[in-house]
MARBA-3410 file (N, C-alpha, C, O; in Angstrom, 1 decimal):
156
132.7,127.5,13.7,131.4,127.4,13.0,131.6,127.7,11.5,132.1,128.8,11.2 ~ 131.2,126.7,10.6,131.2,126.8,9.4,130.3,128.6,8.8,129.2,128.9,9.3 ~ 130.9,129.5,7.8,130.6,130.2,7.6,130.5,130.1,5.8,131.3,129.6,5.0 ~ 129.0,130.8,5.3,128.4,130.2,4.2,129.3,131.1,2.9,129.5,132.3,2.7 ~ 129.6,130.2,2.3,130.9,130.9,1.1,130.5,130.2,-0.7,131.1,129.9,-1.7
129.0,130.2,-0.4,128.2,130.4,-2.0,129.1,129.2,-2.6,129.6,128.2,-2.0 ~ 129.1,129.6,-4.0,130.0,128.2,-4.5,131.5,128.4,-4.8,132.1,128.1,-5.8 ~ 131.9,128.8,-3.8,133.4,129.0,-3.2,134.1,127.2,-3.5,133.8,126.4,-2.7 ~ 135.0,126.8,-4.6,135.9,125.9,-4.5,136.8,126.2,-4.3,137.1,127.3,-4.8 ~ 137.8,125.6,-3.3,139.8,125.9,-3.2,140.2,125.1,-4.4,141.4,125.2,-4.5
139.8,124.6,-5.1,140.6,123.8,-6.1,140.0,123.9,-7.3,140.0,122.8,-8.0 ~ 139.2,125.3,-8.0,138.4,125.7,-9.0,138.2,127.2,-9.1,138.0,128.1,-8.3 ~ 138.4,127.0,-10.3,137.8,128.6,-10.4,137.8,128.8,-11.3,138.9,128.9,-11.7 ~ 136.8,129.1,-12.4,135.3,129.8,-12.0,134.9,128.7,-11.2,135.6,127.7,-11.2 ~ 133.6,128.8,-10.3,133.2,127.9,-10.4,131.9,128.6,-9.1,131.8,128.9,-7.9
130.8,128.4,-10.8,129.8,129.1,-9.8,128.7,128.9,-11.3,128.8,128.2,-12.3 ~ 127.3,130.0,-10.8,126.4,129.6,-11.6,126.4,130.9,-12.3,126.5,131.8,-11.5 ~ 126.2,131.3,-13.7,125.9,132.5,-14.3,125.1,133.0,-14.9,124.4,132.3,-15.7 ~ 124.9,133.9,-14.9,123.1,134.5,-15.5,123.3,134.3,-17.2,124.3,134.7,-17.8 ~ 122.1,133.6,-18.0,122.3,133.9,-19.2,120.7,134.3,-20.2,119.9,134.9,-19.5
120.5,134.2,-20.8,119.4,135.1,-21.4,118.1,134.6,-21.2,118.1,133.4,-21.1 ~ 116.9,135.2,-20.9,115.5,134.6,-20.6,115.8,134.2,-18.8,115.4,133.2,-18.1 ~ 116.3,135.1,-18.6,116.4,134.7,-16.7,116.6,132.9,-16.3,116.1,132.3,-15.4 ~ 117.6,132.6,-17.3,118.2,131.5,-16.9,119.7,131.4,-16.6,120.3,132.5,-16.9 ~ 120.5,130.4,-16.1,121.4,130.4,-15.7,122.1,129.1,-16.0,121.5,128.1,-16.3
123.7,129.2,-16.0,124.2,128.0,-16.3,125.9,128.2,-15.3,126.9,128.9,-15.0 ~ 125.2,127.0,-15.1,126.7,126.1,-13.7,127.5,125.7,-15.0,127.2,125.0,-16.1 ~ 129.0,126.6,-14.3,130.2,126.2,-14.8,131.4,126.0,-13.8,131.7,126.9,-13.0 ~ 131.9,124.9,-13.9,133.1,124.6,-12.9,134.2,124.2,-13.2,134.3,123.0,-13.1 ~ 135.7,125.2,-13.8,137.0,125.0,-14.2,137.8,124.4,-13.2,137.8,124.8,-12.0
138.8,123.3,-13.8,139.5,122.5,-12.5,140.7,122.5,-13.2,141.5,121.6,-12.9 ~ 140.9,123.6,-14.4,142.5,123.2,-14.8,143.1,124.0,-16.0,142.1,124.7,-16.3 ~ 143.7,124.2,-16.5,144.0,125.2,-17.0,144.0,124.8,-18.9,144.5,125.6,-19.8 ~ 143.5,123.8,-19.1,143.1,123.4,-20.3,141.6,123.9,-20.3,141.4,124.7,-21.2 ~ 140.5,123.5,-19.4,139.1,124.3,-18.9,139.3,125.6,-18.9,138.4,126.4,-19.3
140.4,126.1,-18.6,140.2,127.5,-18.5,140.5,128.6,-19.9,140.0,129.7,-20.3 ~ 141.4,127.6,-20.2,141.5,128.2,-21.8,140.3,127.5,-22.6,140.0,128.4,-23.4 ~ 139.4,126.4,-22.8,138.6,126.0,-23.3,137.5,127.3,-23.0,136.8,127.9,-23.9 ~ 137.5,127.6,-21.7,135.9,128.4,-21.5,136.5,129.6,-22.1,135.8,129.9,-23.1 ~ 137.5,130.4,-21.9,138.0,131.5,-22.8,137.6,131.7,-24.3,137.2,132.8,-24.7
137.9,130.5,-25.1,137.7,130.2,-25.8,136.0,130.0,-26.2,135.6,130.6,-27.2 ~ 135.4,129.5,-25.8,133.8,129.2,-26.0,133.1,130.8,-26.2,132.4,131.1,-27.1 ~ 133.5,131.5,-25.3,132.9,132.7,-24.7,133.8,134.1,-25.3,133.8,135.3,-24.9 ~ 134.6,133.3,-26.3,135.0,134.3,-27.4,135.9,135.9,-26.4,135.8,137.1,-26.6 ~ 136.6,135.2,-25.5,137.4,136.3,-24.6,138.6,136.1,-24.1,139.0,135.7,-23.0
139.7,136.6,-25.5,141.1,136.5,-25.0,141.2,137.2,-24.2,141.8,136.8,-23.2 ~ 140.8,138.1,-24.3,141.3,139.3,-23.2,141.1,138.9,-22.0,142.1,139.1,-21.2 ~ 140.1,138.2,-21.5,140.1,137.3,-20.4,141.2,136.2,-20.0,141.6,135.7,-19.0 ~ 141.6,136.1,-21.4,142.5,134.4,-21.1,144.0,135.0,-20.7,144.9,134.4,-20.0 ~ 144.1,136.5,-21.2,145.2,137.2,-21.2,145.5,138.0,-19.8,146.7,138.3,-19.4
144.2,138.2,-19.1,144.1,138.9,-17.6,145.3,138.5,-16.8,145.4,137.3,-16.4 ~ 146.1,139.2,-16.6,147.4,138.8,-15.4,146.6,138.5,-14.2,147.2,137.9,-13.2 ~ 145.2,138.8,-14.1,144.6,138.5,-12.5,144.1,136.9,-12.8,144.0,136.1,-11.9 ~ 143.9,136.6,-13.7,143.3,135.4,-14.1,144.2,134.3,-14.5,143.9,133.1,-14.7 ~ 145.5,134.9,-14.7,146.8,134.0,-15.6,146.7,132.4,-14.8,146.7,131.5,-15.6
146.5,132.0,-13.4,147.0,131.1,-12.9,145.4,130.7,-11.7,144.6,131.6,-11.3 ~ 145.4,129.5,-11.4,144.3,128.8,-9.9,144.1,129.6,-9.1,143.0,129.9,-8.5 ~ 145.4,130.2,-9.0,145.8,131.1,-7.5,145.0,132.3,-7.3,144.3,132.7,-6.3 ~ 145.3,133.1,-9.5,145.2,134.2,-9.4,143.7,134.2,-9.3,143.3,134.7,-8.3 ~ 142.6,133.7,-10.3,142.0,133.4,-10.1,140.8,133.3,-8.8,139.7,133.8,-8.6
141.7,132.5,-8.0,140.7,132.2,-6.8,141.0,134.0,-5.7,140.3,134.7,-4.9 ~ 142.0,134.1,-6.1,142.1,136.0,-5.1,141.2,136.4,-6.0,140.2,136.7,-5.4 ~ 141.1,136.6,-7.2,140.3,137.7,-7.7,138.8,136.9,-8.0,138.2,137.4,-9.0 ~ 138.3,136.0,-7.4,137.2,135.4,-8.1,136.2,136.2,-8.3,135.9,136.2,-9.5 ~ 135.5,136.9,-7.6,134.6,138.2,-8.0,134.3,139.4,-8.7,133.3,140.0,-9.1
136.0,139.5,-9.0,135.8,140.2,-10.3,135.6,139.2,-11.9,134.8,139.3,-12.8 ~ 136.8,138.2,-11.9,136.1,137.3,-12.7,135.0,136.7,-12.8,134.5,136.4,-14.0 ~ 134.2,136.2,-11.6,132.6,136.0,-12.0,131.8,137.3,-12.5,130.8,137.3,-13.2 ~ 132.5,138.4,-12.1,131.3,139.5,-13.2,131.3,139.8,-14.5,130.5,140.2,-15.4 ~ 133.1,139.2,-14.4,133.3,139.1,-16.2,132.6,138.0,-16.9,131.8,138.0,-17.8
133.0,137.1,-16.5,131.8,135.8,-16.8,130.8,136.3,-17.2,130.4,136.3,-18.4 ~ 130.1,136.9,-15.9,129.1,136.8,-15.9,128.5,137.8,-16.9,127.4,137.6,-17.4 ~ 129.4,138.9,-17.3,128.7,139.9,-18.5,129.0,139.1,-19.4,128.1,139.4,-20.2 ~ 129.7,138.3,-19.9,130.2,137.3,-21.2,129.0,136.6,-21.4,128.8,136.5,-22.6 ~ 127.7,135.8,-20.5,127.2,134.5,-20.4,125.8,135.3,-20.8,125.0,134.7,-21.5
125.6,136.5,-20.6,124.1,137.2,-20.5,123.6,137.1,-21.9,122.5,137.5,-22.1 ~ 124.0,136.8,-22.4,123.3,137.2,-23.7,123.2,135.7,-24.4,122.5,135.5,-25.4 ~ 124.1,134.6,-23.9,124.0,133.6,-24.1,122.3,132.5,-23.8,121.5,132.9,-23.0 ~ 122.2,131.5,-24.6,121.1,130.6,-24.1,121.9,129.6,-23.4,122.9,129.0,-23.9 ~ 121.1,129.4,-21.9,121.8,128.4,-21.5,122.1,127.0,-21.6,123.1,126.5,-21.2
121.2,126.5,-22.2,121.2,125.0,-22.5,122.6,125.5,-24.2,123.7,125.6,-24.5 ~ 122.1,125.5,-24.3,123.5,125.9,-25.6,124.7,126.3,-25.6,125.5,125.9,-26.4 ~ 125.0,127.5,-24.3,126.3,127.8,-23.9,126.2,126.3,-23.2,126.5,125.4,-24.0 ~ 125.9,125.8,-21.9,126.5,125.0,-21.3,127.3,123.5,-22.5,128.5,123.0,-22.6 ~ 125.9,123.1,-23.3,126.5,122.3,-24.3,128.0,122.2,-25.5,128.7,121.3,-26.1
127.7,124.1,-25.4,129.3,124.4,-26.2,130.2,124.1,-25.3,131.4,123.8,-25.7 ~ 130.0,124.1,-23.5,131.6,124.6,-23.1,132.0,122.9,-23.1,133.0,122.4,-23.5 ~ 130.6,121.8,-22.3,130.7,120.2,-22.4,131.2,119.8,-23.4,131.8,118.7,-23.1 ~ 131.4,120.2,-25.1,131.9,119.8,-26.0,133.2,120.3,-26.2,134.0,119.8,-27.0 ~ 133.4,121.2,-25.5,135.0,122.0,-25.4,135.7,121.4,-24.3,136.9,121.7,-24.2
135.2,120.5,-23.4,135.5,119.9,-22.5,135.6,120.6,-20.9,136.4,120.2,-19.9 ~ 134.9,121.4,-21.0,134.2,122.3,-19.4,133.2,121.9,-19.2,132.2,121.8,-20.0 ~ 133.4,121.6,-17.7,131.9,121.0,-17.0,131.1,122.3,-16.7,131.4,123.2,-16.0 ~ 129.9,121.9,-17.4,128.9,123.0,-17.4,127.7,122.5,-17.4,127.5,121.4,-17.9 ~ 126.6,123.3,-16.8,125.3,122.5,-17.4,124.2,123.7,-16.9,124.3,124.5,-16.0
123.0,123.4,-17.9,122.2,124.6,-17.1,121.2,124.0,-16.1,120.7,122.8,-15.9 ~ 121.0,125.5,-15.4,120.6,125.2,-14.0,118.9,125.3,-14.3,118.3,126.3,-14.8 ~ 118.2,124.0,-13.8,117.1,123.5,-14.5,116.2,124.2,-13.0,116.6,124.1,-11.8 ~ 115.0,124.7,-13.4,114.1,125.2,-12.9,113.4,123.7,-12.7,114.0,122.7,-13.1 ~ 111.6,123.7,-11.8,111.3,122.7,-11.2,110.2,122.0,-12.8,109.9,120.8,-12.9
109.8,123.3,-13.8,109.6,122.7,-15.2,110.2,122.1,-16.3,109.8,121.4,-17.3 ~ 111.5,122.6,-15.7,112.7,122.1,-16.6,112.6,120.1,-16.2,112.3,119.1,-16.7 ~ 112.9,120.4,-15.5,113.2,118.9,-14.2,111.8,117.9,-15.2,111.9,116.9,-15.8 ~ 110.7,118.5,-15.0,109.9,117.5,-15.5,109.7,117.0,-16.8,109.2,115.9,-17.1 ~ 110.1,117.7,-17.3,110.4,117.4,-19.4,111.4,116.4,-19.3,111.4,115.6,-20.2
112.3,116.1,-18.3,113.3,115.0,-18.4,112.7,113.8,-18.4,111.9,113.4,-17.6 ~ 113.1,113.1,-19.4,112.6,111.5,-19.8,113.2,110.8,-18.8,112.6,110.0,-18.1 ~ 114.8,111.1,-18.5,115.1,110.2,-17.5,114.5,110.1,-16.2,114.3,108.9,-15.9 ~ 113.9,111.3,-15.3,113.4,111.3,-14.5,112.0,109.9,-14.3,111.5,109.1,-13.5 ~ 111.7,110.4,-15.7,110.4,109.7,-15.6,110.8,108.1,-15.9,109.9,107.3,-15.7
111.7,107.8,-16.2,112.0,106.4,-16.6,112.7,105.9,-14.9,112.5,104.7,-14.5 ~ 113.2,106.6,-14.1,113.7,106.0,-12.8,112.3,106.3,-11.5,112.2,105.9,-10.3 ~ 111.4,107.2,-12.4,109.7,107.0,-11.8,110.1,107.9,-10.4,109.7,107.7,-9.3 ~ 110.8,108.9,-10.8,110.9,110.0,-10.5,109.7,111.3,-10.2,109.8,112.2,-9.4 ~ 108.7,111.1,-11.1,107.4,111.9,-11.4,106.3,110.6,-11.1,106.5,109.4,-11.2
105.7,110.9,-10.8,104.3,109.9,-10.6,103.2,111.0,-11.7,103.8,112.1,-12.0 ~ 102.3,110.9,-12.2,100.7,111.2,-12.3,99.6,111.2,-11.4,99.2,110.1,-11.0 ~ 99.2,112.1,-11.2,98.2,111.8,-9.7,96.7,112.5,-10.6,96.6,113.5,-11.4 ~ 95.8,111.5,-10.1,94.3,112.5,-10.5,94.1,113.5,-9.7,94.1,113.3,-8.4 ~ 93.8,114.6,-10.3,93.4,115.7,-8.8,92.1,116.5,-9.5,91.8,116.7,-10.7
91.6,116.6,-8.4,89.9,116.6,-8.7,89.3,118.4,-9.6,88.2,118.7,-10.1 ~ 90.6,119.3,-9.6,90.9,120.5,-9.8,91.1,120.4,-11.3,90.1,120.8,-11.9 ~ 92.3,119.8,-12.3,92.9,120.2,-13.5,92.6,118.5,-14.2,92.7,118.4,-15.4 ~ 92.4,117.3,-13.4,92.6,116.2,-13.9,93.3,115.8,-13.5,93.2,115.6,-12.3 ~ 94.5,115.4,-14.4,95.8,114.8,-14.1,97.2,115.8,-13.8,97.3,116.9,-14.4
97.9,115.5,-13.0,99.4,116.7,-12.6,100.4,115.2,-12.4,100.3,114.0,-12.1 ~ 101.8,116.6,-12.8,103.0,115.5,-12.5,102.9,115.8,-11.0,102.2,116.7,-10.6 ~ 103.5,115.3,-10.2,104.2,115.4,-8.7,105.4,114.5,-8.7,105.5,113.5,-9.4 ~ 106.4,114.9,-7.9,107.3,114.4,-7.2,106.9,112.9,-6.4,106.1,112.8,-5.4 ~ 107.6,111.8,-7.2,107.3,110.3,-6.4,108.1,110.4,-5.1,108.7,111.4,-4.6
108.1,109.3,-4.6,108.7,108.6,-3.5,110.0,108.2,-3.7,110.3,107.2,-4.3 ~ 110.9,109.3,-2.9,112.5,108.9,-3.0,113.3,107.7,-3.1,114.3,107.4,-3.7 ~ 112.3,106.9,-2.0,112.5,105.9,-1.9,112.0,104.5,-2.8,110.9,104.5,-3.4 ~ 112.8,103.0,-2.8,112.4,102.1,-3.4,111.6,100.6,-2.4,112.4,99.9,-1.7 ~ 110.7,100.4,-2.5,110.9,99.1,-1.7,110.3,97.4,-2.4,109.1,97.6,-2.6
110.6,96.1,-2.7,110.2,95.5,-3.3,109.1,94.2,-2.0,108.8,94.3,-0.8 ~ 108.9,93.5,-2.6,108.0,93.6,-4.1,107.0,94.3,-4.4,106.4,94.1,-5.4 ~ 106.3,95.4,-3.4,105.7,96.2,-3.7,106.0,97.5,-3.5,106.4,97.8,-2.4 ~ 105.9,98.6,-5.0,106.2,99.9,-4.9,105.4,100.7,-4.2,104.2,100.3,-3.9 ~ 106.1,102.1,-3.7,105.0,102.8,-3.1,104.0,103.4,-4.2,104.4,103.8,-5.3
102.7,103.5,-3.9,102.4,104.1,-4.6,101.3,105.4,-4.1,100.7,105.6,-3.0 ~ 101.2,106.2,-5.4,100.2,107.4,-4.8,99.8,107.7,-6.3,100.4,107.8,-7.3 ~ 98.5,108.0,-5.7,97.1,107.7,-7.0,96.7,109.0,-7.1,96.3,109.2,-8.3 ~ 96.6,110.2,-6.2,95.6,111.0,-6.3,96.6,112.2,-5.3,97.4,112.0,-4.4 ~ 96.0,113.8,-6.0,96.8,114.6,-5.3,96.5,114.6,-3.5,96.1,113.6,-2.9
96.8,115.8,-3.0,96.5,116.1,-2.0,94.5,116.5,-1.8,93.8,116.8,-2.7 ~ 94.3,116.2,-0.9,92.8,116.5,-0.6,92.9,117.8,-0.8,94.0,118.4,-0.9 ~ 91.6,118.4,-0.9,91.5,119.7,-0.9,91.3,120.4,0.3,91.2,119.7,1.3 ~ 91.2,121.6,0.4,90.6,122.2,1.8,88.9,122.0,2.1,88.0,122.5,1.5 ~ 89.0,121.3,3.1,87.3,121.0,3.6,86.8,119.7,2.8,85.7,119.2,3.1
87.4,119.4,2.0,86.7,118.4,1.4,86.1,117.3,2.1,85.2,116.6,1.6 ~ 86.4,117.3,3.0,85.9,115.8,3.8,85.4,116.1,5.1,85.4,115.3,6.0 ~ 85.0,117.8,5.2,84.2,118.1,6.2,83.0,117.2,6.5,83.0,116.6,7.5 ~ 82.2,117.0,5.9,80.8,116.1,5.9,81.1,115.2,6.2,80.6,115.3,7.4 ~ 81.6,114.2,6.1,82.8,113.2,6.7,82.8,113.0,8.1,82.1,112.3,8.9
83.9,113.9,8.2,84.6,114.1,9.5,83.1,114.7,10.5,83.3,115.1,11.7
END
């Protein structure tokens, strides 16, 4: 039986999500030891790059818990969308971990029609989550939110 091991990689390390300022967080995932000196570097911590527990994949992945707290005190004070973009330009895959408000500001989302507009009889207009799916030549569509409660008692 598969037993749950968070963002546990055999073939990475760090490689997890870290707390950084305004109760946000940013996914970082090292696969090599140019990454590893790059993130050292970003995050302004030789003493890290220097750690005999951290020197090598190996050492690393034994001690990952204490290195994710070191991270993780390095990343706190950081903004996420800014650290993640320094470590992508240093060449560490990084990115921050987008909340369900974050997600909707994305243009891309809305260009693959990802978000629909629905009228809802409450605020107007809201984004919602479209239809995963594609089908031609007619899209799915949805006009209007969820009913309300009782609304269509008289009705019914």
């Amino acid at each position: 039986m598969p037993e749950a091991d968070g963002n546990f990689h055999p073939e990475m390390c760090p490689h997890s999500a870290y707390p950084c300022a305004e109760h946000s967080w940013t996914s970082i995932a090292v696969a090599n030891e140019a990454e590893w000196q790059a993130l050292c570097q970003v995050l302004q911590a030789p003493a890290l790059a220097a750690d005999e527990r951290f020197a090598a994949l190996a050492d690393r992945l034994l001690n990952r818990l204490a290195l994710d707290a070191a991270i993780g005190a390095l990343t706190v004070s950081h903004d996420a969308a800014r650290l993640a973009e320094k470590l992508r330009n240093a060449g560490v895959p990084a990115f921050k971990s987008m909340s369900s408000l974050d997600l909707v500001t994305v243009a891309f989302l809305w260009q693959r029609q990802a978000y629909r507009l629905v009228s809802d009889h409450r605020s107007g207009t809201r984004p919602i989550i479209g239809p995963s799916w594609r089908t031609s030549p007619d899209p799915p569509l949805i006009e209007r939110g969820a009913r309300l409660l009782g609304e269509h008692n008289g009705y019914v």
